[in-house]
C-alpha positions as CSV (number, residue, x, y, z in Angstrom):
1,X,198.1,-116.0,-17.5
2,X,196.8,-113.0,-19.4
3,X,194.6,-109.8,-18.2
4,X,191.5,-110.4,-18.0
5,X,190.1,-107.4,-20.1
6,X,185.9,-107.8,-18.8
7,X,184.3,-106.5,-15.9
8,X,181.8,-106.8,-14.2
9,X,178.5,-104.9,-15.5
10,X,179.9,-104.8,-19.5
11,X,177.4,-105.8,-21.9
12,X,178.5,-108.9,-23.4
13,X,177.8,-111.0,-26.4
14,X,178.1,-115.0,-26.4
15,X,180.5,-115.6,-29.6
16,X,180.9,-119.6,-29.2
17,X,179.0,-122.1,-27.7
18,X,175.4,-123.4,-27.0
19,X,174.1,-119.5,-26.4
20,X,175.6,-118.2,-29.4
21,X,174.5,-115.2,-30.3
22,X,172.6,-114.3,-27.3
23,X,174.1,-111.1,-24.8
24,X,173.3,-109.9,-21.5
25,X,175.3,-108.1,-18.5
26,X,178.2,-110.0,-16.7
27,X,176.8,-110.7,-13.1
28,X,179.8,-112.1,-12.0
29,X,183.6,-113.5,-13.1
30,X,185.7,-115.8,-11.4
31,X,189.3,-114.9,-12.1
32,X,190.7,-118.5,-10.9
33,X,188.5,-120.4,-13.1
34,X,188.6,-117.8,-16.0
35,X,185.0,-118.1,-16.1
36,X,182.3,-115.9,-15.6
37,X,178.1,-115.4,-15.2
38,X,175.9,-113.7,-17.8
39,X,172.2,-112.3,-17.2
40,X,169.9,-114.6,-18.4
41,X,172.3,-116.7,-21.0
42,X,173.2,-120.4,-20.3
43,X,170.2,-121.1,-18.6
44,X,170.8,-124.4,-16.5
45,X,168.2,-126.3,-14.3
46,X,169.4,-127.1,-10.7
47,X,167.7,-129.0,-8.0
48,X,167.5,-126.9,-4.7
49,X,166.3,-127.9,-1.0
50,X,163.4,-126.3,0.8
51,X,165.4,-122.9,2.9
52,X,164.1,-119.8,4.1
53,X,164.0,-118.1,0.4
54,X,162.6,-121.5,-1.2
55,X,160.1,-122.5,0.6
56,X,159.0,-125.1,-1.8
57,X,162.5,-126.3,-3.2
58,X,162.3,-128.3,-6.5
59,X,163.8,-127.8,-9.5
60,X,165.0,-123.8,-10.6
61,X,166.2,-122.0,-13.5
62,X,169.5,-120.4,-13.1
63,X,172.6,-119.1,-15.3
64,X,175.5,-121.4,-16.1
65,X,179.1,-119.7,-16.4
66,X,180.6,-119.1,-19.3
67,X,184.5,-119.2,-20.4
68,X,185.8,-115.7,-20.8
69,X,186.9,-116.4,-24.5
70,X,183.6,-117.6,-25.6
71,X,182.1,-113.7,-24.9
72,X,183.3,-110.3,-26.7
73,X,182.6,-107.1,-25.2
74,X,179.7,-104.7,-27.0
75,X,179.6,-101.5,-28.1
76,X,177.0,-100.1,-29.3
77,X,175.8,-102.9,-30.8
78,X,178.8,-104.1,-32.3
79,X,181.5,-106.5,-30.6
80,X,184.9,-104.9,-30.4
81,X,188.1,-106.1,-28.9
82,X,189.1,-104.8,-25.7
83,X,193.1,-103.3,-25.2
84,X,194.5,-101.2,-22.7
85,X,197.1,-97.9,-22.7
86,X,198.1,-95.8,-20.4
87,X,195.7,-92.3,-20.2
88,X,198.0,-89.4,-20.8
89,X,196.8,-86.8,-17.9
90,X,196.1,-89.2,-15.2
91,X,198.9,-91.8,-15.8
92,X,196.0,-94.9,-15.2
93,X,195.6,-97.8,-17.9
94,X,192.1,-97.9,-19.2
95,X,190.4,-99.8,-21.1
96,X,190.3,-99.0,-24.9
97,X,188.0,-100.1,-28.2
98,X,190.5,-101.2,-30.1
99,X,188.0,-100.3,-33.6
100,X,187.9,-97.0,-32.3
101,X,190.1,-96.1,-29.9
102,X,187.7,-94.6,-27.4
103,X,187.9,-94.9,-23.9
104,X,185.9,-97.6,-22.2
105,X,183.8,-96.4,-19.2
């Protein structure tokens, strides 16, 4: 299984798929499934019971996940691939644009 090169908070863009094109922030990632949440892309309808938060239950909007090869990290408005190398003064792997070399933050 490879390294899984997104976190959580990168801004994304969809590169495959039904919400091609579209990019948002990653809410969430499950590592197991290789699969992970995107603000406000892959919109899904879902039936919910009356609970203390919904009141009125019914049907509700909510974001689908998303396989982690279908999304490519932006940077400054461009998608660029992500790889890692070890930082020279504090001997840590971080993240790297591999079109520019700069460090990720």
């Amino acid at each position: 299984m490879s390294k899984i090169k997104l976190k959580k908070g990168d801004l994304v863009k969809v590169i495959s798929g039904e919400s091609r094109g579209s990019q948002g922030k990653i809410v969430s990632i499950d590592i197991n499934k290789l699969r992970a949440i995107v603000e406000g892309v892959n919109m899904i309808s879902k039936s919910e019971k009356p609970n203390a938060k919904n009141t009125t239950g019914g049907i509700v909007k909510k974001e689908g996940s998303i396989h982690i090869s279908n999304l490519m990290f932006l940077e400054t408005g461009k998608t660029v691939r992500i790889g890692r190398k070890l930082d020279d003064k504090t001997q840590k792997l971080v993240r790297i644009s591999r079109k520019t070399k700069e460090v990720i933050k």
